[in-house]
C-alpha positions as CSV (number, residue, x, y, z in Angstrom):
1,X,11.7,17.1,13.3
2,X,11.9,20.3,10.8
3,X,9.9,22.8,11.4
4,X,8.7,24.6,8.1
5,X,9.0,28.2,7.9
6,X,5.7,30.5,8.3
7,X,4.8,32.3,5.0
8,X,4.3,36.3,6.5
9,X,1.4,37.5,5.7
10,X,2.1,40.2,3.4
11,X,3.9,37.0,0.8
12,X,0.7,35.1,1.3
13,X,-1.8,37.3,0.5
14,X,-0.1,39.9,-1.6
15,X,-3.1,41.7,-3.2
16,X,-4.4,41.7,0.2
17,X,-1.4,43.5,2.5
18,X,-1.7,46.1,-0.8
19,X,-4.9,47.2,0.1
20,X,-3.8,48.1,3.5
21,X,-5.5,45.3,5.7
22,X,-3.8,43.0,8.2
23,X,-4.0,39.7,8.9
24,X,-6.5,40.3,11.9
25,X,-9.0,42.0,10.0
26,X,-8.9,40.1,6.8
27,X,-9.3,36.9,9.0
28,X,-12.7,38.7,10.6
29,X,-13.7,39.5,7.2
30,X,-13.2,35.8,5.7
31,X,-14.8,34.2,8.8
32,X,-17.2,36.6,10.2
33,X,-18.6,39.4,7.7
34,X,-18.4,37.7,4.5
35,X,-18.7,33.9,5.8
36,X,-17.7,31.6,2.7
37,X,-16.9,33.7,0.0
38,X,-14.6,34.0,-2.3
39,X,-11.2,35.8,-1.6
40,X,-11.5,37.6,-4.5
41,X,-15.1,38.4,-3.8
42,X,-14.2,39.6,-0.9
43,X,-11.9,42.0,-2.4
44,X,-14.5,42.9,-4.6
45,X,-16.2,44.4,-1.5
46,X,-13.4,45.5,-0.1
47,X,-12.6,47.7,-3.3
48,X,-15.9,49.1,-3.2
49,X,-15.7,50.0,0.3
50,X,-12.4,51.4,0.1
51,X,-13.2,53.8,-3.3
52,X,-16.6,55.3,-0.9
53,X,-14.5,55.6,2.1
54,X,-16.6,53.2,4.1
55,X,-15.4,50.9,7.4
56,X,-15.5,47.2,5.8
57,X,-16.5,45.5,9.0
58,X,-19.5,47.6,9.5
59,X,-20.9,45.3,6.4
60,X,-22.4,48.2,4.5
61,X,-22.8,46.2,1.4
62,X,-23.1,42.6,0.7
63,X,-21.8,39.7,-2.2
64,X,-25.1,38.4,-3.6
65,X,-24.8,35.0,-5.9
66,X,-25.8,36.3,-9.6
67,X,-26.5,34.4,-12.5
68,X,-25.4,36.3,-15.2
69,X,-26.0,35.4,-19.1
70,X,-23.3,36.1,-21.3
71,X,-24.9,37.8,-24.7
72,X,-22.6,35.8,-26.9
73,X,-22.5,32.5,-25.5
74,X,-25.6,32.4,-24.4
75,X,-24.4,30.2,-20.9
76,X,-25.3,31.7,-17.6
77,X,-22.2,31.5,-14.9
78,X,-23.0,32.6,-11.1
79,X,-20.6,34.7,-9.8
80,X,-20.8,36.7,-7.1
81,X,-21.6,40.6,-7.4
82,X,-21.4,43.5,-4.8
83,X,-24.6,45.0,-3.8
84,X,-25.4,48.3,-1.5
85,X,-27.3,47.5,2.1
86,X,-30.2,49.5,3.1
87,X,-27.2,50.2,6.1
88,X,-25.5,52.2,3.1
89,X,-28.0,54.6,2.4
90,X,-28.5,55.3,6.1
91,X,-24.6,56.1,5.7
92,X,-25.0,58.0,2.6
93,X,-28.3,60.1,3.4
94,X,-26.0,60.8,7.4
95,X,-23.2,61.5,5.3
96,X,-25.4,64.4,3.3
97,X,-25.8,66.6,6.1
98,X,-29.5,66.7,5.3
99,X,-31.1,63.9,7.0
100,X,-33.5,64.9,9.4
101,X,-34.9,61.4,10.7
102,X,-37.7,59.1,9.5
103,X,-41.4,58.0,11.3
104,X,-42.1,54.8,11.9
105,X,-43.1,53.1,9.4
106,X,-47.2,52.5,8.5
107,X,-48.7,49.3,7.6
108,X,-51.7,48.6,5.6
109,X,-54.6,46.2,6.4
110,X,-53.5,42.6,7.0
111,X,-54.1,40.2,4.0
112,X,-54.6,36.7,4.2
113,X,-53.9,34.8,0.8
114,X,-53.6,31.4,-0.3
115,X,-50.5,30.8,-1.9
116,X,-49.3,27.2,-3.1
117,X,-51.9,25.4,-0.9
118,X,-51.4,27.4,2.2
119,X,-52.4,30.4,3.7
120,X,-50.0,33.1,4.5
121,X,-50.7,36.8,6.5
122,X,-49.2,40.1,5.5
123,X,-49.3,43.8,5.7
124,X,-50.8,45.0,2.2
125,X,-48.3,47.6,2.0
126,X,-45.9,49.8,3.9
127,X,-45.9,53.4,3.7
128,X,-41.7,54.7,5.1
129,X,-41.4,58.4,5.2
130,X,-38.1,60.0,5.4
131,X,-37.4,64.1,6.4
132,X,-35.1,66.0,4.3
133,X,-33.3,69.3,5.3
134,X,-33.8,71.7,2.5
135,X,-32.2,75.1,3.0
136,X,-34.5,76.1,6.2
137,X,-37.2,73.7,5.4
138,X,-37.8,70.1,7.0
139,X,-39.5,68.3,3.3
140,X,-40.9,64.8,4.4
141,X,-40.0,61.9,1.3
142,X,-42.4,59.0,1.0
143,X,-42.3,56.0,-0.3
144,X,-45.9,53.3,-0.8
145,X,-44.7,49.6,-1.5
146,X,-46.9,46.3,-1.6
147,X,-45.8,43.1,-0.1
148,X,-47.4,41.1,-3.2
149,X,-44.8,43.6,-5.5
150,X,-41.7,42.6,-3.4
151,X,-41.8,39.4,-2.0
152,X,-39.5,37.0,-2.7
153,X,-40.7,33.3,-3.5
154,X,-39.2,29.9,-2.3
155,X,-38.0,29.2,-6.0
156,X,-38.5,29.6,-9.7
157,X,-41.7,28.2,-10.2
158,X,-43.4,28.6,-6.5
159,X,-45.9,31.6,-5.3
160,X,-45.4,30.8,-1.6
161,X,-42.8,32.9,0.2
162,X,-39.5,32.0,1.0
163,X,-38.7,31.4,4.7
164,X,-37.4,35.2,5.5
165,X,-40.5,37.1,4.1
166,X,-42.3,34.2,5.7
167,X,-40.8,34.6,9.4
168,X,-40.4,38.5,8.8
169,X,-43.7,39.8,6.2
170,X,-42.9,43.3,8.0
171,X,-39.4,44.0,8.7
172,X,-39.1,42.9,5.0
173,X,-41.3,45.3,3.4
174,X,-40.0,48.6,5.4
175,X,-36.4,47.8,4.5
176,X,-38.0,47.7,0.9
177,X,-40.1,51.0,1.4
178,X,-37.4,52.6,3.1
179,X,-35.1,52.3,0.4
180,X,-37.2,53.5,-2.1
181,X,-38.0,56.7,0.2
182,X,-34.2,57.2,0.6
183,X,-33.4,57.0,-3.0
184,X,-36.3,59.4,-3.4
185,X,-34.8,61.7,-1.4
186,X,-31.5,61.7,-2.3
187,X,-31.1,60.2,-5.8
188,X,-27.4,60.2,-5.6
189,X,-27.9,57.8,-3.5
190,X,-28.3,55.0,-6.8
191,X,-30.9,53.8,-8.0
192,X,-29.2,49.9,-7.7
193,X,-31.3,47.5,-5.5
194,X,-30.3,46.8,-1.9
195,X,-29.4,43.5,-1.0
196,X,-32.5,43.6,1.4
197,X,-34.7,43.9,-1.5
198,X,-33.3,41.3,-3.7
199,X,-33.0,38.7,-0.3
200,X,-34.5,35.6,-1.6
201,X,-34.7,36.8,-5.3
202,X,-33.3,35.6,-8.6
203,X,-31.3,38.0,-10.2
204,X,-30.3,37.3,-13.7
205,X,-28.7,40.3,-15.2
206,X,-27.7,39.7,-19.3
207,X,-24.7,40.9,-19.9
208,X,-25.0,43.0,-23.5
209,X,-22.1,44.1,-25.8
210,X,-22.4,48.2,-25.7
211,X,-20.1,49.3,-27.5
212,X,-21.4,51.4,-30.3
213,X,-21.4,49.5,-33.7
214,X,-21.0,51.3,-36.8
215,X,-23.7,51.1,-39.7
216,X,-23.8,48.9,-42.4
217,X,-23.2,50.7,-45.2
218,X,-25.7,50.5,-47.6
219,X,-24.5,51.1,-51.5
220,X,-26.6,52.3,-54.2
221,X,-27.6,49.1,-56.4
222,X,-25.4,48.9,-59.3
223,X,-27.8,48.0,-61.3
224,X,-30.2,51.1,-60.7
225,X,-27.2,53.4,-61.2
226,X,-26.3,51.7,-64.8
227,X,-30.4,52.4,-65.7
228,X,-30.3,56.1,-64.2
229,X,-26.8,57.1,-65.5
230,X,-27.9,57.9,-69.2
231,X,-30.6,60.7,-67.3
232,X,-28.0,62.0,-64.6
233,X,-25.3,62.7,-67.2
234,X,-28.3,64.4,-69.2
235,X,-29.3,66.2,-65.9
236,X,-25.2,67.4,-65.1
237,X,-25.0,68.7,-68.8
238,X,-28.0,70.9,-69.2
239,X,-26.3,72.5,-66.4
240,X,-29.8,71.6,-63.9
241,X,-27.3,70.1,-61.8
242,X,-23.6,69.4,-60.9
243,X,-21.9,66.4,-60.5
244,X,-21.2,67.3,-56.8
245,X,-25.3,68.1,-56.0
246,X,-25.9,65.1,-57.9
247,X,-23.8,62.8,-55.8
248,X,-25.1,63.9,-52.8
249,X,-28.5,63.4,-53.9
250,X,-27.9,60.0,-54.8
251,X,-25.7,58.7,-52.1
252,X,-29.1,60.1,-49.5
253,X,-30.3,56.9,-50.9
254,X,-27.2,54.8,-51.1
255,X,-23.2,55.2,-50.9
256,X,-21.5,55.3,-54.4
257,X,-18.2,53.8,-55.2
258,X,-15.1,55.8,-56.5
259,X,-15.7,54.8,-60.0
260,X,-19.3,55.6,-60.1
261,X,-18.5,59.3,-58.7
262,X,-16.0,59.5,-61.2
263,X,-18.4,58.4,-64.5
264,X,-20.8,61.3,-63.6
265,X,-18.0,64.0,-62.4
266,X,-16.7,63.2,-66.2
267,X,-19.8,64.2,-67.7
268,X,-18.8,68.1,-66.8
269,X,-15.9,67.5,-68.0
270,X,-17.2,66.3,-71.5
271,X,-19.3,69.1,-71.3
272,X,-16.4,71.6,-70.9
């Protein structure tokens, strides 16, 4: 019996060994952080991770299915996009030097509301409140955000929610207010969504062509400058004009061609 040769590592995932990961750790990554994805999703995260200087395995962002439309097409494809963690701005707002802790978080009255049929209980709101070092100051950040504004449903058309804000109403809505009062407090932070706040959402993001288009140009109608020429070259020859003021008068209204410039520069010719 012939035993086949092992493929090393490095030959079998190239763009992997690159990046500087071994086979231990991408194995932990495909099996236990980012559970069925993609390897190239993966190394989607991985990318991010590595240009912020941030430790992979601690999962401080995650690969959240997005239907995106293509502008041209018109066809939506989901494909998997990298999203920040609410465990990423901790990281950030530590990294800053500045943090100075956060209370716990306050909940408004309890709601009960019928949605689809059946009844469902939740805080109103959530009030998080970071603390900021600012020079020798201690400057307290909140952040106010209602359960009904950030809830995610149980599908397109349903009102009821969808099985984590429904086993978790207020763990949910802190992570949500918390993020807000981090990215309050240190807008550098982003301003994208965490995964946390889009758990359970649909996303669709359009994808738009932004590269800057240039103008049509508009011409001046040939048949208004056949009309007005007789009264220009009248205009350039009394001297109340010249041909160059002229032009640029008319082309404010419409772009001339080379021959039309040249007809009316020939009427100060004529006149010399």
């Amino acid at each position: 019996m012939t035993t086949q040769p092992t493929v090393p590592f490095e030959q079998q995932y190239p763009a992997v060994a690159q990046r500087g990961i071994d086979q231990s750790t991408w194995g932990a990554l495909q099996n236990s952080v980012f559970p069925g994805a993609r390897d190239e999703s993966i190394l989607m995260a991985v990318d991010y991770c590595l240009s912020r200087h941030l430790d992979i395995l601690l999962k401080p962002v995650h690969l959240v299915p997005m239907s995106v439309k293509d502008a041209t097409s018109g066809n939506s494809t989901w494909r998997d996009v990298v999203m920040p963690g609410i465990g990423l701005y901790r990281i950030q707002a530590d990294r800053s030097g500045t943090y100075a802790g956060a209370d716990e978080p306050e909940f408004g009255p309890v709601l009960t509301v019928d949605l689809d049929g059946n009844q469902y209980t939740f805080p109103e709101w959530c009030k998080y409140t970071v603390h900021k070092l600012i020079g020798d100051r201690i400057v307290a950040f909140s952040a106010k955000e209602y359960w009904l504004e950030n809830y995610a449903t149980a599908g397109r058309n349903a009102q009821a929610p969808n099985a984590m804000w429904k086993k978790r109403p207020y763990a949910q809505l802190a992570k949500c207010a918390e993020a807000q009062a981090l990215r309050k407090a240190w807008p550098d932070i982003g301003q994208a969504p965490t995964a946390e706040e889009m758990e359970g959402k649909e996303f669709v993001s359009s994808e738009k062509d932004v590269t800057p288009q240039q103008p049509a140009i508009k011409h001046y109608p040939v048949d208004q400058f056949e009309i007005n020429y007789t009264k220009w070259s009248s205009v350039i020859q009394s001297g109340k004009k010249t041909a160059e003021q002229l032009i640029a008068m008319i082309e404010s209204k419409g772009v001339l061609t080379e021959p039309q410039k040249q007809a009316l520069i020939n009427c100060e010719v004529e006149e010399i």
